[in-house]
C-alpha positions in Angstrom: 52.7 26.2 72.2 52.5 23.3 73.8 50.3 22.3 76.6 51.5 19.5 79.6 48.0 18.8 81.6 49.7 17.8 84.7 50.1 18.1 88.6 52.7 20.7 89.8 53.8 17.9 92.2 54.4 16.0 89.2 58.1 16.5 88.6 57.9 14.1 85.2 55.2 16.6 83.9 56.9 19.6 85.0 60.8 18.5 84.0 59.1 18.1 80.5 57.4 21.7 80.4 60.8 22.6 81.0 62.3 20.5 78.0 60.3 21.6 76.2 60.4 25.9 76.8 61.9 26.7 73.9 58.6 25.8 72.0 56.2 27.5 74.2 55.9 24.4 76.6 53.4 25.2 79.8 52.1 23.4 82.4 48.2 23.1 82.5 47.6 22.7 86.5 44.4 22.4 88.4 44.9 25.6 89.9 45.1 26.8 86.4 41.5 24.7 85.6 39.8 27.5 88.4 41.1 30.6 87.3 39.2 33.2 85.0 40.3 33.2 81.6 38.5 30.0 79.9 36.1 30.3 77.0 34.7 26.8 74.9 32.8 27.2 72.1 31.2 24.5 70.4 32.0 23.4 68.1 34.0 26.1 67.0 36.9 25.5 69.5 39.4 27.9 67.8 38.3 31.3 68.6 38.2 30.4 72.7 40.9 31.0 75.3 42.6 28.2 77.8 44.5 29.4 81.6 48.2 27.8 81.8 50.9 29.0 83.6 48.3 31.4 85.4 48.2 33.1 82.0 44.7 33.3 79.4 46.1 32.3 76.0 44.4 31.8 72.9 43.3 28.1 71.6 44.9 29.2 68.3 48.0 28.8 69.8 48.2 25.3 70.9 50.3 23.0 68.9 49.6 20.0 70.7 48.6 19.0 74.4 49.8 15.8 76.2 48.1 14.6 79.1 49.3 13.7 82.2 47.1 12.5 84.5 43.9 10.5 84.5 42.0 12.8 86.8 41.7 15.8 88.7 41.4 14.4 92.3 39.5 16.6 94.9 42.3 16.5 97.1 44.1 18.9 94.9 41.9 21.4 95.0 42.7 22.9 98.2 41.6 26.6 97.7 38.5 25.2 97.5 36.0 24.8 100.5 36.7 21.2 101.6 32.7 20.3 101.4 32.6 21.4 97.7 36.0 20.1 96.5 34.4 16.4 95.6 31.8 18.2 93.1 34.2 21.0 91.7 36.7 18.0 90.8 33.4 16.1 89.2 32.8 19.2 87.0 36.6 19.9 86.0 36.9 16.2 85.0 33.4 16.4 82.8 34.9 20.0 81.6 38.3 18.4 80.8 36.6 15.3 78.7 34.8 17.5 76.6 37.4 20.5 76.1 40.1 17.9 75.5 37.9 15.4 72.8 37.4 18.7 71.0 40.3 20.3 70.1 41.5 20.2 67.1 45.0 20.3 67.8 46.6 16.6 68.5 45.7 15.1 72.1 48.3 12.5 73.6 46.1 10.8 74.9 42.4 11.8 74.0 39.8 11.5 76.9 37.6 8.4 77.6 35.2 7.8 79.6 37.2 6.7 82.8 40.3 8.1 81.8 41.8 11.8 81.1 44.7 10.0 79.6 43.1 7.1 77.1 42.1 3.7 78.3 42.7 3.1 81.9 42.9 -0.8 81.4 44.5 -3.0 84.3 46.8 -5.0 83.2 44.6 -8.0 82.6 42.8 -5.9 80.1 45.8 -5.1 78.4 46.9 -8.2 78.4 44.0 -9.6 76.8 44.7 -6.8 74.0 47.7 -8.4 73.7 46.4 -11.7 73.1 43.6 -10.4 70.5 46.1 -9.1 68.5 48.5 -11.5 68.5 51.2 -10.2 70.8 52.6 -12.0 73.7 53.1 -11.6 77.0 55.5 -12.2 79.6 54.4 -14.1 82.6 55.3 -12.7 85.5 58.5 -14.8 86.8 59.7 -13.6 82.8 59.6 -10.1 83.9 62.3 -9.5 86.2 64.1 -7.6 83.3 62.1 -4.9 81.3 62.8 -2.3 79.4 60.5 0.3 78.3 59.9 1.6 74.9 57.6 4.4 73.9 55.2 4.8 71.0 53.9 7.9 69.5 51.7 7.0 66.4 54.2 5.5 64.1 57.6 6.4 65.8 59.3 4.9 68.5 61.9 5.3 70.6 64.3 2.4 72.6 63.2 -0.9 70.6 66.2 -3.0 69.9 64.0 -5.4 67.7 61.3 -5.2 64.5 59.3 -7.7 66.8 59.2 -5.1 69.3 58.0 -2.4 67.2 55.3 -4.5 65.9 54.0 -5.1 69.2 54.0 -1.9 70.7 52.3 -0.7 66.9 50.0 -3.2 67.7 48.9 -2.1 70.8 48.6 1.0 70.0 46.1 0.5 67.6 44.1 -1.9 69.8 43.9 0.5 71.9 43.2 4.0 70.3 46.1 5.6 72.3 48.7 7.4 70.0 51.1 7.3 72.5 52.1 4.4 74.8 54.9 3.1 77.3 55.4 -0.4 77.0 57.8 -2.5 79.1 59.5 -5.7 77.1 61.1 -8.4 78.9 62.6 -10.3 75.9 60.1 -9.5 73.0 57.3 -10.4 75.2 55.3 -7.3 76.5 55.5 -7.1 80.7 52.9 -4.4 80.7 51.4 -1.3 79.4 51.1 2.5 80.5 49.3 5.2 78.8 51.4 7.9 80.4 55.4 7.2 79.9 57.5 8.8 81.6 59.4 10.6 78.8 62.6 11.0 81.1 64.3 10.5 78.2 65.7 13.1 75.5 65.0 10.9 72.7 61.5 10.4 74.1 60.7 14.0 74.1 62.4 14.7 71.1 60.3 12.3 69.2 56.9 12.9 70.8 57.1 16.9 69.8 58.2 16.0 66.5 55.1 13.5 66.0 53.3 17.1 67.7 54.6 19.5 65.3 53.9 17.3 62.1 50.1 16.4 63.1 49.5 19.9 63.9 50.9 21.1 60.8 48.9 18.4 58.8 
C-alpha cells in the first residue's frame, strides 16, 4: 500500500492515488488525520494503525508514503469549530512530523522542521545550494525555456543530458530530499521544488519503483 499525504482539492495528489490503485494507492486527507483509527507507538511504529481513505489500516501495510503538502492549514479543517481550527492544525502538523520521521517504510519527502515535504528553501536558498555544490544557475532572463526533470534517489526521469543528471543528483544530496523537481533551462538549473508534479507516467512509474525496492531492502 501506498500512502499520498495530500489535499482532496489537490487534483495532482489525487490523479496519482488513482495511478497508482492497482498497488493499494490511498489518499491520506486531513479529514482522514481527525478520524478514530490512529495508534503511534514509539518507537515501535510497526504494530500501530494509520486512517486513509476513511479506513483504519495497519502500518504493516505501507510500502511507502509520498508527501504532498508542506502543511496542514487551519483553513482545511472545517468540521472543526472555527476558534479551535488554528491549534488543531498546530497539533496535526507536530503529529505529522513525528509519525512521518518515524516510519520505517520510505518517506518522499521526510519531515523538517518548517516543512511536511523536506526543505522549504526559497529559491535563493536553493540557489545558493547550487552554488556550494558546484551547479549552476540560470539567471532569470535564461529561463524563459525550462523543462523539468524529476529525481528519486538515484533515478531520473526527462534529462536529455549526463550534465543534467549530475545536477539534479547533486541537489539532491545537498539537500537531503530523495525526491526533487528541478526545472533546467539549458543545463543550468531555473529552480527547485520538493513536490513535482508527477503528471507524468514515466514519473510515477519510476518513483513507485524507487518505493517498492527501498521497502523491500
Amino acid at each position: 500500500m501506498i500512502a499520498v499525504l495530500g489535499s482532496e482539492l489537490d487534483r495532482a495528489a489525487c490523479k496519482l492515488v488513482e495511478a497508482w490503485s492497482a498497488v493499494g494507492g490511498v489518499l491520506l486527507s486531513a479529514r482522514d488525520l481527525c478520524r478514530r483509527g490512529w495508534v503511534f507507538r514509539v518507537p515501535n511504529d510497526r504494530k500501530g494503525s494509520f486512517v486513509a481513505g476513511a479506513v483504519a489500516r495497519p502500518i504493516e501495510a505501507l510500502r511507502g508514503v509520498v508527501v504532498r503538502r508542506p502543511a496542514v492549514a487551519a483553513e482545511e479543517l472545517a468540521w472543526i469549530a472555527q476558534e479551535d481550527r488554528q491549534y488543531v492544525a498546530a497539533e496535526i502538523n507536530a503529529f505529522l512530523v513525528a509519525w512521518l520521521a518515524a516510519l520505517r517504510c520510505p518517506v518522499l519527502n521526510r519531515p523538517t522542521a518548517t516543512s511536511l515535504s523536506g526543505p522549504a528553501w526559497s529559491q535563493i536558498q536553493w540557489r545558493v545550494a547550487a552554488a556550494r555544490a558546484d551547479v549552476p544557475w540560470a539567471d532569470p532572463i535564461e529561463a524563459d525555456t525550462v523543462a523539468e526533470v524529476v529525481f528519486c534517489g538515484d533515478l531520473h526521469c526527462g534529462a536529455p543530458s549526463k550534465r543534467q543528471v549530475s545536477y539534479g543528483t547533486r541537489l539532491c544530496a545537498a539537500s537531503g530530499a530523495d525526491l526533487l523537481g528541478v526545472q533546467f533551462s539549458g543545463d543550468a538549473v531555473a529552480a527547485v521544488t520538493p513536490q513535482p508534479r508527477l503528471a507524468d507516467q514515466g514519473a510515477r512509474d519510476m518513483v513507485l519503483a524507487y518505493l517498492e525496492h527501498r521497502a523491500a531492502a
